[in-house]
C-alpha positions in Angstrom: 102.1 31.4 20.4 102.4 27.7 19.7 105.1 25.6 22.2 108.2 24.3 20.9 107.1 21.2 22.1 104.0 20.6 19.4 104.6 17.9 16.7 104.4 20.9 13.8 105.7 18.7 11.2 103.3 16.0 9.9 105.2 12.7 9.0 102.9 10.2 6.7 102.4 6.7 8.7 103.6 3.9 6.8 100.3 1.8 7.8 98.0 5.3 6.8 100.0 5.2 3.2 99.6 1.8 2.7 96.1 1.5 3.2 95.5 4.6 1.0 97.8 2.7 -2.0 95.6 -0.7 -1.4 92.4 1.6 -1.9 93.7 3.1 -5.1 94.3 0.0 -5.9 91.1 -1.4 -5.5 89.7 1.7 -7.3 92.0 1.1 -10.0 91.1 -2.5 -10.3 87.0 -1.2 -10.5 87.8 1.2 -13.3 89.4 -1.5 -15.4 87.1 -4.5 -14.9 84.0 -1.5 -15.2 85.8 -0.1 -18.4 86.2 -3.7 -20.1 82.9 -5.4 -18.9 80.5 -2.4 -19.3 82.9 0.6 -21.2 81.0 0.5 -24.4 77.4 -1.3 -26.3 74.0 -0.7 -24.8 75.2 -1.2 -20.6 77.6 1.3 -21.0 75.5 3.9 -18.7 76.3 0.6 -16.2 79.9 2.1 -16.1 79.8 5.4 -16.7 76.8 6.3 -14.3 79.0 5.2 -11.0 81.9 6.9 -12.3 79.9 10.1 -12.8 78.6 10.4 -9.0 81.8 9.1 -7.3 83.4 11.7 -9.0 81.6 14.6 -8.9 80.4 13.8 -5.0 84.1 13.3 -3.9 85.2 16.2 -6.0 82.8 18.3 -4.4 83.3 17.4 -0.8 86.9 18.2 -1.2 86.1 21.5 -2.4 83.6 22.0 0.3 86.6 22.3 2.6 87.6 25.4 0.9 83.7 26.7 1.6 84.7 25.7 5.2 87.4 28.0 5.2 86.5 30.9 2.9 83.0 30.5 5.3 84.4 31.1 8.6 87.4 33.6 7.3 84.3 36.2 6.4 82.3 35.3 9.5 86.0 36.2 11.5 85.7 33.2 12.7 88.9 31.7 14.5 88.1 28.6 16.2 89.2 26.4 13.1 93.0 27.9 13.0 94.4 24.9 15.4 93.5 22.3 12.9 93.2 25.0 9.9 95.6 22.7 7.7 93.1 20.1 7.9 91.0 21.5 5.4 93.8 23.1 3.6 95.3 19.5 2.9 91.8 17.8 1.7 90.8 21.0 -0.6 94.6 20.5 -2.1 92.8 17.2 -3.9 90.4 19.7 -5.8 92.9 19.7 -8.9 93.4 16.4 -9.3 89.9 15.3 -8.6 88.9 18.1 -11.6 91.4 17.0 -13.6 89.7 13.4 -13.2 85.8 14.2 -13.3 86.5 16.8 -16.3 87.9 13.5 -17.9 84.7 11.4 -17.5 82.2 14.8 -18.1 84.3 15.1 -21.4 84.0 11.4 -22.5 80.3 11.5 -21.4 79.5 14.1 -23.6 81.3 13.9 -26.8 81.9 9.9 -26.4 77.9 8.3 -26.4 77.2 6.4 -29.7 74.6 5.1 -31.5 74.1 2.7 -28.5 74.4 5.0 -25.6 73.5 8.5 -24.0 73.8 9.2 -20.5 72.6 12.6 -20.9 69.7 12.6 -23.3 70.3 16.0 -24.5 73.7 14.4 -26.2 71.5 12.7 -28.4 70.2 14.9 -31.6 67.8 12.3 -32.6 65.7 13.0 -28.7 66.5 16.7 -29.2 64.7 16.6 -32.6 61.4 14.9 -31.0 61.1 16.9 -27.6 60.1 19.8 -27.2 61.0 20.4 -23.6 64.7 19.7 -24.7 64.7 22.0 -27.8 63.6 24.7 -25.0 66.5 23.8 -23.0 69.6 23.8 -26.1 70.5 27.3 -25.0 72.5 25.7 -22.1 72.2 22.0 -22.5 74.5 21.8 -25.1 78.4 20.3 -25.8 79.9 23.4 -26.0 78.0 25.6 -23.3 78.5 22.5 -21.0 82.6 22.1 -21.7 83.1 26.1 -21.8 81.8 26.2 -18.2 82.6 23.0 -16.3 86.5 24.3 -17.6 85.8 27.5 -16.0 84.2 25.7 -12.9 86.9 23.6 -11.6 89.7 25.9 -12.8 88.5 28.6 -10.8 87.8 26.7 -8.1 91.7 25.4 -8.4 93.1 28.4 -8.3 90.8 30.6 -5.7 91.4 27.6 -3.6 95.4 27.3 -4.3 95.5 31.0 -3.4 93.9 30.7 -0.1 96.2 27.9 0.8 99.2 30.2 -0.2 98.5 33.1 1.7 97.9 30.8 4.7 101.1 29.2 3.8 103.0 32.0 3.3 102.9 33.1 7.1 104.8 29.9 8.3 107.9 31.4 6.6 107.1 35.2 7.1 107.5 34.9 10.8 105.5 36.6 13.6 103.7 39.4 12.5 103.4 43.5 13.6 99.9 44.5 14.0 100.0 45.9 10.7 101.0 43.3 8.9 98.4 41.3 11.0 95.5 43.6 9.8 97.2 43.0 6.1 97.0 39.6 6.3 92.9 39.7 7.8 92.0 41.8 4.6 93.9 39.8 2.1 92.8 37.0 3.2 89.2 38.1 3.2 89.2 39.5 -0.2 90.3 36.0 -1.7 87.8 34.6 0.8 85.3 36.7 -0.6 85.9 35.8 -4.1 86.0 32.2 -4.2 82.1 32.4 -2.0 81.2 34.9 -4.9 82.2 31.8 -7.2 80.9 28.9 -5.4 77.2 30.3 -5.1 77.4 31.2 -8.7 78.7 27.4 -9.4 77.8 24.7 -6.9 74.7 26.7 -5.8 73.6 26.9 -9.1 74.9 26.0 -12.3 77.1 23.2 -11.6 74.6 20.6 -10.1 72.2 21.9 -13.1 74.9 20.6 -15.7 76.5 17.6 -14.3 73.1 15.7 -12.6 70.2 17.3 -12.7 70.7 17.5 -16.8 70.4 13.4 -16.7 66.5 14.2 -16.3 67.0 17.0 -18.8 63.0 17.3 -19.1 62.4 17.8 -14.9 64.0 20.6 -12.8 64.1 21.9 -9.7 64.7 25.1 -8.1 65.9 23.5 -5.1 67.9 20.8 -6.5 71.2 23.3 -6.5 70.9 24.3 -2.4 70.1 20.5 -2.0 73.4 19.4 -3.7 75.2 21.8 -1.8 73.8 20.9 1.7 74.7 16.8 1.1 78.0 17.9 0.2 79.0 20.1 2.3 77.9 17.9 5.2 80.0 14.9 3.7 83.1 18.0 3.6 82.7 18.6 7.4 82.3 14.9 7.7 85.7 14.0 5.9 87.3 17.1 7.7 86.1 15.7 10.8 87.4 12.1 10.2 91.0 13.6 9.8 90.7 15.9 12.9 90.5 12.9 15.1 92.9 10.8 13.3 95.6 13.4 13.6 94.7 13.6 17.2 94.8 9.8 17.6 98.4 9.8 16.6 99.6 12.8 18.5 98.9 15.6 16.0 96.9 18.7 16.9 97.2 18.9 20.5 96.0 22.2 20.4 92.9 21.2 19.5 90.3 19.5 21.4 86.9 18.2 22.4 86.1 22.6 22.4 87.2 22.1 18.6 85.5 18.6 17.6 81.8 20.1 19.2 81.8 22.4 17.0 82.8 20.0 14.2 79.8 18.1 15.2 77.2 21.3 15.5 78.1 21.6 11.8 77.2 17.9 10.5 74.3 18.6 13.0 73.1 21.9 11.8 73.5 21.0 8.0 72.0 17.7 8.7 68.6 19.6 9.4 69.0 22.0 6.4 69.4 19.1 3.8 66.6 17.9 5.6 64.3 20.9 5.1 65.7 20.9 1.6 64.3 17.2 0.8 61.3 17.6 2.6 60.6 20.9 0.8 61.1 19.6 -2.7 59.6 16.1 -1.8 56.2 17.8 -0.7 56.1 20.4 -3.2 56.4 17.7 -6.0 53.9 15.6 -4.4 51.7 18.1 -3.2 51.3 20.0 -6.7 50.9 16.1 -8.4 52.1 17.6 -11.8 53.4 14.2 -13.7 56.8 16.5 -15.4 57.5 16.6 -11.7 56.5 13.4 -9.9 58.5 11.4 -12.4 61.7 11.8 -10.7 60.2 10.8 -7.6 58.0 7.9 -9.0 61.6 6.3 -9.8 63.0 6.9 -5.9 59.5 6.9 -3.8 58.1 3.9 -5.7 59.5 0.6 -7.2 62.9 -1.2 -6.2 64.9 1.9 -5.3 62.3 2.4 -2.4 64.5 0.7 0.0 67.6 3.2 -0.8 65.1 6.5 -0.6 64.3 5.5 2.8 67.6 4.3 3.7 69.1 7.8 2.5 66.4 9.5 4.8 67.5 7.6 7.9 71.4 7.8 8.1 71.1 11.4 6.9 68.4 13.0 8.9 67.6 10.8 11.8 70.4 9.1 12.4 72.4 12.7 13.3 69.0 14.3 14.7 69.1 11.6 17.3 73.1 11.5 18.0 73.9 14.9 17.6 71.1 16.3 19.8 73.2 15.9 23.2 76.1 17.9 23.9 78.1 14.9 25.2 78.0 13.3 22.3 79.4 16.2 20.0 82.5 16.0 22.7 83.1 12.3 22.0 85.6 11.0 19.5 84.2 8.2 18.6 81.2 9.1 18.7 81.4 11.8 16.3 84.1 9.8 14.3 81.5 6.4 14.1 78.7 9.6 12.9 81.5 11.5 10.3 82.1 8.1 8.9 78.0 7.2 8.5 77.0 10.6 7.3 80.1 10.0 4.9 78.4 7.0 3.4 74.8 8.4 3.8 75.4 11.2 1.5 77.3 8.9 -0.8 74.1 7.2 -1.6 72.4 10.4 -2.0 74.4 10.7 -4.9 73.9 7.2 -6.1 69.9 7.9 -6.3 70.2 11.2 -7.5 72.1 9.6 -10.3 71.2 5.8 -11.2 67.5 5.3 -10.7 67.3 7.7 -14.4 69.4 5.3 -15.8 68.1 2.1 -14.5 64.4 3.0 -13.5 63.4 -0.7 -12.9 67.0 -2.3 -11.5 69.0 -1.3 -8.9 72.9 -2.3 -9.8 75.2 -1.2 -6.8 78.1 -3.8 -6.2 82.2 -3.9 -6.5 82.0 -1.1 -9.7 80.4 1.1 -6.9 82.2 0.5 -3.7 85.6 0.2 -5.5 85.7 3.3 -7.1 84.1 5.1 -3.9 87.1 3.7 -2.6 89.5 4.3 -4.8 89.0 7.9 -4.5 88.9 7.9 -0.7 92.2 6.0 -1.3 93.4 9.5 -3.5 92.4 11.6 -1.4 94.2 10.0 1.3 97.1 9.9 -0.1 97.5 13.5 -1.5 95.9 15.1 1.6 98.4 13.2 3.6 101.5 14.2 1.6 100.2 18.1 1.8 100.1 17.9 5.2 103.5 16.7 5.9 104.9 19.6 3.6 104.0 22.4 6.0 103.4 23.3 9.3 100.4 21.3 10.8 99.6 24.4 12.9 99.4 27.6 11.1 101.8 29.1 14.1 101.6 32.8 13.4 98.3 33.1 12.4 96.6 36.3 13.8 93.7 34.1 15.2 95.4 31.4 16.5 95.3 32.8 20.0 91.5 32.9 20.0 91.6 28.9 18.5 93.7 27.7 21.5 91.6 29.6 24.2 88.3 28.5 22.2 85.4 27.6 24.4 81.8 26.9 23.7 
């Protein structure tokens, strides 16, 4: 049972709200100048391209926490209960950040003129001369897309608010009998079990089909899905991480500990590896087979002026946590991990960026203030939102069932 003693109640630094305000700010500011400079004519994509990845990447980290969760709730895992809220808080920024990318999907689709497209499959006059994207109208088209992206963020809104509430829900219900322990375990792992149900059938599949891979409408891969997932998720355990040892810095969490913050870093280290064999997979499968409807994607990252970024995204993602991460010690240092959460946070952010722009702008790389401001501007939201959902409960869940086995936690 937690002390009397622990600093339950989460009070929002004046310096930590103030630098999430100046960041919205700055987003705020990049939107704008972005919207007037580049909003509409032929350079639109200009605008609308880094507002589509910063989006969707920081919408899907945040919900990535919930996968964190839901994950370890089926495994009956309870190592994560001590800083349990962590997660909670960041996954509470799923609505808005939906609310937001639905916004731009919406404008995106229904909005391109006669001057601009940034998914080709928008534009009837392509449609009419390709065969590859007549093939493809079943699914690439305004009304499939808007039916399920609605039905994609919503359900991940309300499978993820439901999981916070149960967890929620115990900080007011008291300590619990046995039975009412064993309740709680099987309620909890029902919801748990529907939202992974839902986020396989979404972010490992359809979703990553719909909002990026369609901007190469004419290329697919079977792999691109799992590959989405993996970046994400380990920028989620990244930003989960990042938190953890800022609420430790200022006196939160204590009991948590280095036990808690190795594990944090097996995570970023084990994923690390498995986007890895993802990328390499459908990097030498492309290449090997040498089939030009395939090769094109890469012929615009491998080859050409986004070389630089391909390579780049390769070292702070793979090697850059294969070297770090390989030594126990340094999963049991704070700053170590924190300097690592912070790199891999930014690695897979420009993961995104050449997933997305080099099929708008084969031939010119554009990555300046539009970029970086809205990246953070939505850092700057997420901030802010996961900061005032922590100070409105409990930081530790106090009479969860597993929070014994947290507190003794070992590895």
């Amino acid at each position: 049972m937690a002390s009397n003693n622990l600093k339950l109640q989460f009070e929002v630094p004046g310096r930590f709200r103030m630098i999430s305000l100046v960041l919205m700010l700055i987003g705020a500011l990049a939107l704008i100048i972005g919207l007037l400079v580049y909003g509409t004519g032929e350079n639109a994509n200009r605008f609308w391209g880094p507002l589509l990845y910063n989006s969707l990447y920081f919408l899907m980290i945040c919900n990535s926490s919930m996968f964190f969760i839901c994950a370890t709730t089926l495994a009956m895992g309870g190592w994560q209960t001590t800083f349990r809220r962590v997660p909670e808080a960041i996954s509470s920024v799923v609505p808005y950040l939906g609310g937001f990318a639905f916004i731009v999907l919406m404008i995106i689709v229904f909005g391109g003129g006669k001057n601009w497209h940034l998914y080709e499959w928008t534009n009837s006059a392509a449609v009419a001369e390709s065969r590859e994207l007549k093939g493809k109208q079943a699914f690439l088209n305004p009304t499939f897309f808007t039916i399920w992206t609605i039905l994609i963020i919503g359900i991940w809104s309300i499978l993820g608010y439901k999981m916070r509430q149960l967890s929620y829900r115990l900080d007011k219900e008291g300590p619990l009998t046995i039975e009412a322990g064993r309740k709680f375990v099987f309620t909890n792992t029902v919801w748990a079990s529907l939202f992974m149900v839902w986020f396989v059938l979404s972010v490992m599949s359809t979703a990553p089909w719909l909002w990026l891979m369609s901007i190469d409408a004419k290329w697919y891969s079977t792999m691109y899905s799992w590959y989405t997932f993996a970046s994400t998720f380990v920028a989620g355990c990244a930003l989960i991480t990042l938190f953890f040892v800022y609420l430790k810095n200022i006196g939160y969490l204590e009991l948590s500990n280095k036990e808690h913050l190795h594990n944090m870093g097996l995570f970023m280290f084990a994923f690390s590896i498995f986007w890895t064999y993802l990328w390499f997979d459908q990097f030498m499968l492309i290449w090997y087979a040498n089939i030009p409807e395939e090769t094109i994607y890469f012929q615009q990252r491998f080859h050409g002026v986004y070389a630089p970024i391909f390579w780049l995204n390769l070292v702070i993602n793979f090697l850059a946590p294969f070297l770090i991460f390989m030594r126990r010690s340094t999963k049991r240092n704070y700053t170590i991990v924190a300097v690592m959460a912070a790199l891999l946070l930014f690695g897979h952010w420009l993961d995104f960026y050449q997933m997305v722009m080099p099929s708008l702008f084969p031939n010119e790389v554009h990555l300046g203030f539009l970029d970086f401001g809205l990246a953070l501007g939505f850092l700057g939201l997420i901030m802010f939102i996961a900061g005032r959902t922590l100070s409105r409960h409990s930081m530790i869940p106090k009479y969860d069932p597993f929070l014994k086995e947290s507190i003794i936690h070992h590895t």
